[in-house]
N, C-alpha and C positions, 0 to 999 in steps of 0.2 A: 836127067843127069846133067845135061849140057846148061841147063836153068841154074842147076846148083851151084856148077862150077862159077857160071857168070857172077852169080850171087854171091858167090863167097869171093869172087876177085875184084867186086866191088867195093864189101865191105872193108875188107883188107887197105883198099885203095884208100877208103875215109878213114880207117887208122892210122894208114902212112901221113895222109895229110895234114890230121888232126896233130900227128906227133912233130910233121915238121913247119906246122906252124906255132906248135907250141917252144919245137927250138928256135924258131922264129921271132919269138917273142924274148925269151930270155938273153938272144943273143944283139937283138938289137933296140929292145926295150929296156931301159934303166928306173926301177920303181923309186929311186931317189928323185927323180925329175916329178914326182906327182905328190910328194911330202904337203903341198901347200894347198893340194886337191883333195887331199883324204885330211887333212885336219878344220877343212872349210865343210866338208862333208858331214862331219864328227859335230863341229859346233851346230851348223844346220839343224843335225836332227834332236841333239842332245844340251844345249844349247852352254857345252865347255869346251873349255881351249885340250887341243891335242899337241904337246911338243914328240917330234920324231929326232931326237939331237944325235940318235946312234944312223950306223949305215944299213939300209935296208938290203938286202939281198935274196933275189928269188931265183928257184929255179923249179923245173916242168916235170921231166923224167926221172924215175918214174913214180917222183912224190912231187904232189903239187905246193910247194913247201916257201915258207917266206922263215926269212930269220931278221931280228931286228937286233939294235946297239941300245943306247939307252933312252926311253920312250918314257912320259908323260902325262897324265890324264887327271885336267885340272878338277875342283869343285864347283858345283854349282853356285850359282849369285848369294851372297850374305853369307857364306863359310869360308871366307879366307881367298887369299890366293896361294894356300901352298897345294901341293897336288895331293887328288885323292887317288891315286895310282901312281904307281913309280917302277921300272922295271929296269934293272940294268941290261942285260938280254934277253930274249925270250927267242924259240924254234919249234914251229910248227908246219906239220905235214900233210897232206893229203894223197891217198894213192889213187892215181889218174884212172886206171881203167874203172875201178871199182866205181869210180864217183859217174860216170856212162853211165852205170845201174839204178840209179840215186841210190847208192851205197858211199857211207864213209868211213872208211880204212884209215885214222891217222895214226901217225906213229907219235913217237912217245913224245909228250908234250913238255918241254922245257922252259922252265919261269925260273931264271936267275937274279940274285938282290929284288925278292919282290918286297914292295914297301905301299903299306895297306892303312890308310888313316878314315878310320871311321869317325863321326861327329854326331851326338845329340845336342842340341841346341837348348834355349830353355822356354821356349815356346813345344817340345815334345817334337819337335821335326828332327828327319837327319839328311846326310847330305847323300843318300843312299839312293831314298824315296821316288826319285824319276827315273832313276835305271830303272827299279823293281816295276816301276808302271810299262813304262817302258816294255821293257821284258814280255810283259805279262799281255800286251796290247798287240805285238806283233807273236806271238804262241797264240793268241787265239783266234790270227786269220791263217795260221799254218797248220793246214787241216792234211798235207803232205802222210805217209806211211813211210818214209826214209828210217832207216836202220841207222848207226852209229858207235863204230866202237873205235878206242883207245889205245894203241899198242901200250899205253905205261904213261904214266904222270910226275914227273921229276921238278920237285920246287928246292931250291938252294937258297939259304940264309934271307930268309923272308922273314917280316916283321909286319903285326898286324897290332895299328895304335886304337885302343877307342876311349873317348871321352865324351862322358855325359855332363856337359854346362849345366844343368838343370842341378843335379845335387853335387856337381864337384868331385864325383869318381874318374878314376883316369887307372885303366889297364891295359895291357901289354903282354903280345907273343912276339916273342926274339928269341933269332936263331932257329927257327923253323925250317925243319928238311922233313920233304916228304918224298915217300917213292911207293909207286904200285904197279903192281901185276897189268895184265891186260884187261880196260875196263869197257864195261859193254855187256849184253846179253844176261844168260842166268850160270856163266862160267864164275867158279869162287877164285879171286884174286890175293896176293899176297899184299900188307899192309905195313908199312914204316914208317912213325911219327917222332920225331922228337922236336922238343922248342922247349922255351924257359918261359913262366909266368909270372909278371912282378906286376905289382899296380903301382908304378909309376917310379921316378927317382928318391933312392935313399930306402925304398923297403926292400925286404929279402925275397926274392925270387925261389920259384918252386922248379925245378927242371924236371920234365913228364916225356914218358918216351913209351910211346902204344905200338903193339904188335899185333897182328891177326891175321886171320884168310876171312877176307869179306867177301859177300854176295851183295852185286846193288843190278838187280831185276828189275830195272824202271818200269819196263811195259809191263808187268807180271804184279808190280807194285810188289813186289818183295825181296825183304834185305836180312842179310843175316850176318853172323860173325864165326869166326872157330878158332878155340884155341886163342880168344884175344886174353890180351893182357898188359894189364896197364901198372907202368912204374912210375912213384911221385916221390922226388926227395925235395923236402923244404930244407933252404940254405939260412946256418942260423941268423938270427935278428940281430945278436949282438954279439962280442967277440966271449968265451967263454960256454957260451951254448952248444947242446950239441943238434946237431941234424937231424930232422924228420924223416920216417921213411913210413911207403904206402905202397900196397901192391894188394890190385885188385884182379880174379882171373877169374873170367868166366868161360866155360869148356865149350858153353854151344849158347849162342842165341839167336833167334829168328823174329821177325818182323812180318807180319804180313796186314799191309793197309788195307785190302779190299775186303777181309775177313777184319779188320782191326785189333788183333789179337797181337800180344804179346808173349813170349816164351822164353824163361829164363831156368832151366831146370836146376841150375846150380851154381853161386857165385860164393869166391874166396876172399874175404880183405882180410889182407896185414898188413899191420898197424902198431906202432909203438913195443912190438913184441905178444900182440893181440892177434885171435883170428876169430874173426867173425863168419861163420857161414851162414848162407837160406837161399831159398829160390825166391822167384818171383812170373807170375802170370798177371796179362793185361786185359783186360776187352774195353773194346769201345776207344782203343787210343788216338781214332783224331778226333770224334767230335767230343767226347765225357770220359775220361780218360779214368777207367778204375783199373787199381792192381792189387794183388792179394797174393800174399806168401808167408813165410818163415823166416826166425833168424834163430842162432843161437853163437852164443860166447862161451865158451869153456870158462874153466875159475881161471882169475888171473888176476894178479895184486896186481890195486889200483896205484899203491906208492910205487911200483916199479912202469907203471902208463905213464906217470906221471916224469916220473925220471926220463925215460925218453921220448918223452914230448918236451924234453929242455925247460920245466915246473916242479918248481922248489915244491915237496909235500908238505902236505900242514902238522902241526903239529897237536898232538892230542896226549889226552891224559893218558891214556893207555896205547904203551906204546907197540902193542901186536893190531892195534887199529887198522882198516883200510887195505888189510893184507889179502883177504878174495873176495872178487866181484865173480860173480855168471849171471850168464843171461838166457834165456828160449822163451820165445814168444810168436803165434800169428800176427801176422797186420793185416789192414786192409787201407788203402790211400786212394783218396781221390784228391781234383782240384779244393776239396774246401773241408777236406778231412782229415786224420790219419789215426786208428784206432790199434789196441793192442788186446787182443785176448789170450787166453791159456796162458796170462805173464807168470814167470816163477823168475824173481829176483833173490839173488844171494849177494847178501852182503854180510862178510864175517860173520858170524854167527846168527846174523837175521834170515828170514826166510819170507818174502811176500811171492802172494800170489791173489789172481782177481784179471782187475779188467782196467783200462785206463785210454783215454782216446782225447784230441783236441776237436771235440764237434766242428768246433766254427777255426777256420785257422786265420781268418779274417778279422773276428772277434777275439782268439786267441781262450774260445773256451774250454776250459781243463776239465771232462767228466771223471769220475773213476770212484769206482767199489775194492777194495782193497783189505787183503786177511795178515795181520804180522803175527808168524808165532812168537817174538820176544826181540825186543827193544831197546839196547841203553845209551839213551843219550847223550848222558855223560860222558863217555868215553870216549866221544872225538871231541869235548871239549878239550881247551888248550891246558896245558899242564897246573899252571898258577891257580887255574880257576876253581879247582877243586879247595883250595884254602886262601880265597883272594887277597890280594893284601890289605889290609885295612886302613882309611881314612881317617882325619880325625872326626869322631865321633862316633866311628865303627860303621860306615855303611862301606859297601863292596863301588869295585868301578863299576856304574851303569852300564846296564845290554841297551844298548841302541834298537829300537825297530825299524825295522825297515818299509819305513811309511811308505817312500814315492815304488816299493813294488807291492805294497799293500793296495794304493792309490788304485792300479791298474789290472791286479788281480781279479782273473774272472773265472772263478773254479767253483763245483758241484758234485759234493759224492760222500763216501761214508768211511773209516777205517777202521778195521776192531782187530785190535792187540791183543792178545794173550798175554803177554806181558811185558811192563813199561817202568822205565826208570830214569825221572826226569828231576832236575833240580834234586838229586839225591831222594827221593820221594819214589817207595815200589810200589807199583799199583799192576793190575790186572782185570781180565775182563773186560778192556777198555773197551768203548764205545764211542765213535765223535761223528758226529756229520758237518762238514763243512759247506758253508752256503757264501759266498764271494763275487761281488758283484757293485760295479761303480763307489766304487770305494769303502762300499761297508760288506766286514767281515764276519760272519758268523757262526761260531763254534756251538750249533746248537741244536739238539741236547745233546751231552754229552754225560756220560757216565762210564765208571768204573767202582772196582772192590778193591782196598787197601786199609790196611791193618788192621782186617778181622772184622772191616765193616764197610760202608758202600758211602761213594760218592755220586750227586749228581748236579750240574749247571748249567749254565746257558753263560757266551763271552761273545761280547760284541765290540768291534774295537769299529770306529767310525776315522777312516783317513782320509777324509773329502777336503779338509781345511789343512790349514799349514799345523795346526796342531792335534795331534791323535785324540781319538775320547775313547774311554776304557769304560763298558758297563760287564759288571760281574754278579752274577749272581749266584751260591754254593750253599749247599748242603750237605752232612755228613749225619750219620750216624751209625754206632756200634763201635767207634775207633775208638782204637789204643794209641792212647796220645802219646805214649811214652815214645815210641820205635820213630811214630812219623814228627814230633819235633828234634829229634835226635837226628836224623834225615835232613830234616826241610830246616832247622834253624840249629843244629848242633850243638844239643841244650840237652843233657836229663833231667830237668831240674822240674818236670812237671810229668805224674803218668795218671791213670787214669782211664775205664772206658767211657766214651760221653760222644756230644752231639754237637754239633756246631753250623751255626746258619750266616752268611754273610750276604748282604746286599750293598753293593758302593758302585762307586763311580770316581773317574779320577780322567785329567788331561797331563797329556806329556809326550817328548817323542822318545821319553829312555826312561829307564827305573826311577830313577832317582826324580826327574819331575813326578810321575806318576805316583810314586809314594808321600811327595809333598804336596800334592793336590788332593790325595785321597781321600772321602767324603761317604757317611752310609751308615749303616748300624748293622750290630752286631749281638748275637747270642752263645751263649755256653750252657753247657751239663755236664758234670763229669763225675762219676760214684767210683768209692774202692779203689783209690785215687794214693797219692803222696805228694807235699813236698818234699824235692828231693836233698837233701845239702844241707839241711836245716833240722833241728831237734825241737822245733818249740815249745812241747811240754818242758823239755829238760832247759832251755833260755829261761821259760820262766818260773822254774825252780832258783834258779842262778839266782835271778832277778831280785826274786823273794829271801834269799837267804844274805844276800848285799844291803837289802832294804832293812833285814831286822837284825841286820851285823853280826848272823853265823855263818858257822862256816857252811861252803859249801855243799851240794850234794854230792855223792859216792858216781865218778867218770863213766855215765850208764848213757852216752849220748848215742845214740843210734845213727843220725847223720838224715834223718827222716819223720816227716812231719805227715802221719796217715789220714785222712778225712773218710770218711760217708758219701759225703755229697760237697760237691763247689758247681757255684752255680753263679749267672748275673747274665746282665744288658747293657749294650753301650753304643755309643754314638762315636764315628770317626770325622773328624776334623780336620783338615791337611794333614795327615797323618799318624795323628795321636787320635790314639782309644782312649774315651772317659767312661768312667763306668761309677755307678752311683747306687748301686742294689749289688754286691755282690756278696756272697753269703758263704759262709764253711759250718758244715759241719764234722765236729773231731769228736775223739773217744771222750774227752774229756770237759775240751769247750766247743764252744760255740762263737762264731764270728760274723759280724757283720763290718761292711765298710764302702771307700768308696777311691779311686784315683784312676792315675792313668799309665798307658805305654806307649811310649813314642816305637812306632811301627822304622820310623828313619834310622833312630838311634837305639833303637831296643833297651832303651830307657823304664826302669818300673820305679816310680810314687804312688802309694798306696798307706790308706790311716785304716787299720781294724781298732775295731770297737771287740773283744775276746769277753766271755761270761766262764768262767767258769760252774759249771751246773753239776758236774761228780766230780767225786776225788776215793781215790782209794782207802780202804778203812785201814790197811795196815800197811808197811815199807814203805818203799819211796813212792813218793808224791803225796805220803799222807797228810806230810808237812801242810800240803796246802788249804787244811779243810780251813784255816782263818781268812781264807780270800774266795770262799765260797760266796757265790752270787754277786761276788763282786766285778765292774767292769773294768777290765787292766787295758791299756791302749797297746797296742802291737804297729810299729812302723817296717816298712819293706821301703827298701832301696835299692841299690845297682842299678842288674842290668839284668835281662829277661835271662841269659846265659849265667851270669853268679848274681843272682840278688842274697841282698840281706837283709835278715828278718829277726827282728829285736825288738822285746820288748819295753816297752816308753818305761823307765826306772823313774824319771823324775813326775812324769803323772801318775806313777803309781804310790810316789810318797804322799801326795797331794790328796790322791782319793783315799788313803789310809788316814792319813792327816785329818784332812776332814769327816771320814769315819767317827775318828777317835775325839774331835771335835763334839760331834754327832751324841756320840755316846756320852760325851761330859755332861753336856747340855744335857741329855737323859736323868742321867742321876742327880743335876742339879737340879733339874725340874722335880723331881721323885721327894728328894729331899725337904725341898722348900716345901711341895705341896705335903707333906707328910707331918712339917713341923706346923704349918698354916691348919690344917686339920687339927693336929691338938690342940692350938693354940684356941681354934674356934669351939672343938668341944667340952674342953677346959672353961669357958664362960660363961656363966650364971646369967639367964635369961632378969 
């Protein structure tokens, strides 16, 4: 007992000492007498200037605690001479008995005006890089088990600059307060963020301000959050804009490095009047970092995202456009992927679903399988575009392509539409695979069903050069031409079911070159057919009754010209169709002929050669049995939308003319030889 007593009046004894030579110390040591000790110290090992220009002040009991005025910590060699540390004041503590233990107990940690300038250079270094060696060189002869916790961390209107020299970015936190709970061990601490983030002078700053109860478990290597939640208002760009807002919260998240798992059971954004939910789960997040989860978006007009994202919405032909978007989908992401399965996208009346993922995010390549049940593409076109204005000559403003994202485009996969409505053209069944890749694009094969019959092609646009190349290849048959040029060229002036093949080629980076380069040949079929706007049996009855100066026929014009069969082949040439066999067959005649259509200017020249071959025995059109078998010439002019189709009057006087010529000469012949014959058998041998 008497051991004990001595023992403990010992120990006592080297407390009192220890304590009064620590008053010792603060009462007749002044740490400003050693400012030129500790910043030779500072350079020594680190090899930057330390300015100490505030007044230092320590004291002992019973925090071992130093407070500083305003302090300094320049940049390493070739970054300047402005400081990479700045601190108006700073106060820190130690609690003396604790630290006896090798335990440290500090109390709350005070960094006022801190001002933090980071630098990349354009050699890839920053001015960072020897503290971090640094650092990391004296951690790995401190093989120590000291503990270490925080009473609280209080920073005041801090600012952290960084600028990458290499590509010329420059961003910024200002106004930076932070404040937390007691940090240290596996206790969950309370978390207070706020600062403003602007990249640099003259843009608009975003103000963020995070809440939470964190866990940071260093020796446990695990970290978690509760309850966090983060608030982002972007401040507008320009005056009349409105303000962004963003809030993100997640209920629980946990960390854990030694297991490398991630857990996120549930996170909330909103967003422009959006809320996005899903979870998210991690493995392998330090060394291969994959995560897999969910998202899903409720319907939400895109023109009202768009309104308060301070973005004018577009305008489109139909103005219920754009009015709900949803989303729900899996993901899975890693460093060099991000894929989407179970997607069900809604947009307005469309409905996709499938698969879609960027394999490569390196290469930036776009996979995806993809089902639309219905399509119209029209109707985010811009309003005009439905009846565009017209040019002289009648072509529309050129669609631009968009070569240099063609250039770069690197996409693989397939889409089949139920049904599609494009350039006014319905079609259905669609089919397309697209293949995309270092500059050439290909739509092929591609197939669909419209108007009662099927199409199929191959489209290859090449945008490796500064100029596009267009190779097309198409097929149709069983179509009714009536509905889809009434559609595609808003024309009835042609129907018919029939067939049609086209091979071309054409350069340009917009319509209008494209159709003026246009090059390739061309075939038709078309039975049980019309023209439409045109009588030409009843034109040339007209014709005939002008020609042999009666009157008229009885107003029996129909307004339609019915055929059997139209048929031919042609060649395109910068954008006129020649065609040189093209054939009708009608109830009454028959045609043959040959000209062109300017595809630019939807221009029709065309010369029919007409036979008439029947004519009716009794009423109208009997009239014409005196022009039986005879060839009357038929001219077509306009424009593929109103042409006109009239009989040539004046070659027809010409082929009767010389008919009746024909005939003279007949019975002049008949004559003579009849009077030549008496005359010879009337002569007495």
């Amino acid at each position: 007992m008497r051991g004990l007593k001595i023992a403990g009046w010992v120990a006592l004894g080297v407390v009192v000492l220890f304590v009064l030579g620590a008053i010792a110390v603060v009462a007749f040591v002044d740490p400003n007498d050693y400012k030129d000790d500790i910043a030779k110290a500072v350079r020594d090992r680190t090899g930057r200037e330390l300015k100490l220009d505030g007044k230092l002040s320590l004291s002992v009991f019973p925090w071992l605690a130093i407070e500083t005025g305003h302090a300094e910590l320049g940049n390493p060699p070739n970054f300047g001479a402005g400081p990479f540390v700045a601190v108006d004041s700073a106060d820190v503590g130690v609690k003396l008995f604790p630290l006896l233990r090798g335990q440290f107990e500090v109390r709350r940690l005070l960094l006022d005006g801190l001002r933090v300038n980071l630098v990349k250079d354009e050699h890839g270094h920053t001015n960072w890089e020897d503290l971090s060696k640094s650092s990391t060189s004296t951690s790995s002869k401190d093989t120590s088990t000291t503990s270490a916790t925080i009473a609280g961390l209080t920073i005041k209107n801090a600012t952290l600059d960084y600028r990458d020299l290499g590509s010329g970015t420059h961003q910024r936190l200002t106004g930076l307060n932070l404040t937390t709970g007691r940090l240290g061990g596996s206790e969950p601490f309370d978390l207070d963020l706020t600062t403003s983030v602007d990249e640099g002078e003259g843009s608009a700053p975003m103000h963020l301000k995070l809440k939470s109860q964190a866990t940071l478990d260093t020796q446990a290597r695990h970290y978690g959050a509760k309850d966090l939640s983060l608030d982002v208002v972007q401040a507008p760009a320009k005056a009349g804009d409105k303000e962004r807002k963003f809030q993100l919260q997640i209920p629980a998240l946990d960390a854990d490095l030694n297991q490398q798992t991630l857990d996120a059971p549930k996170f909330v954004l909103h967003a422009a009047g959006a809320e996005l939910t899903g979870n998210l789960k991690g493995e392998q997040i330090v060394n291969k970092p994959r995560f897999a989860g969910s998202i899903r978006l409720p319907a939400v007009s895109p023109r009202d995202l768009l309104d308060e994202m301070g973005q004018a919405s577009p305008k489109t032909r139909d103005a219920k456009a754009l009015s709900t978007l949803a989303l729900d989908a899996n993901f899975k992401a890693t460093g060099e992927s991000v894929s989407f399965d179970n997607l069900k996208l809604t947009l307005d009346d469309t409905h996709v679903t499938g698969r879609a993922a960027i394999e490569s995010l390196k290469d930036k390549a776009l996979r995806f399988d993809l089902t639309v049940d219905q399509l119209d593409l029209d109707r985010y076109q811009e309003p005009e575009q439905k009846k565009p204005a017209q040019k002289e000559g009648g072509v529309s403003k050129p669609f631009e392509l968009p070569v240099s994202e063609l250039r770069t485009l690197n996409a693989n996969g397939t889409v089949a539409i139920g049904s599609l409505t494009l350039s006014g053209m319905r079609m259905s069944a669609v089919k397309l695979t697209v293949d995309a890749k270092d500059g050439i694009v290909r739509l092929n094969p591609s197939q669909a069903k419209l108007y009662g019959g099927a199409h199929r092609g191959n489209v290859v646009i090449d945008a490796r050069g500064d100029v596009a190349k267009l190779s097309i290849e198409e097929h149709m048959s069983g179509v009714q031409f009536a509905p889809l040029l009434t559609d595609l060229f808003n024309t009835k002036r042609l129907s018919g079911l029939g067939a049609a093949t086209a091979v071309l080629a054409a350069r340009g980076n917009d319509t209008d070159a494209l159709l003026k380069t246009l090059d390739g040949r061309m075939d038709f079929e078309l039975s049980n057919g019309a023209l439409e706007g045109t009588d030409l049996w009843y034109e040339m009855r007209k014709a005939r009754a002008a020609f042999k100066r009666e009157s008229g026929p009885a107003p029996t014009n129909t307004g339609r010209t019915p055929f059997q069969a139209l048929k031919g082949t042609g060649t395109v040439e910068k954008g006129v169709l020649s065609n040189r066999d093209l054939q009708i067959d009608m109830q009454y005649l028959k045609a043959t002929g040959s000209g062109t259509l300017d595809l630019n200017t939807q221009a029709v020249d065309y010369r029919l050669q007409t036979t008439l071959y029947q004519v009716p025995q009794e009423g109208a059109g009997s009239e014409m049995k005196d022009l039986k078998a005879a060839e009357i010439p038929v001219r077509v002019s306009g424009t593929l939308n109103d042409p006109k189709i009239r009989p040539d009057v004046d070659a027809l006087a010409k082929a009767e003319a010389s008919k009746q010529l024909d005939a003279k000469k007949q019975d002049l012949t008949e004559k003579l030889k009849g009077k030549l014959d008496k005359w010879l058998g009337g002569k007495k041998p």
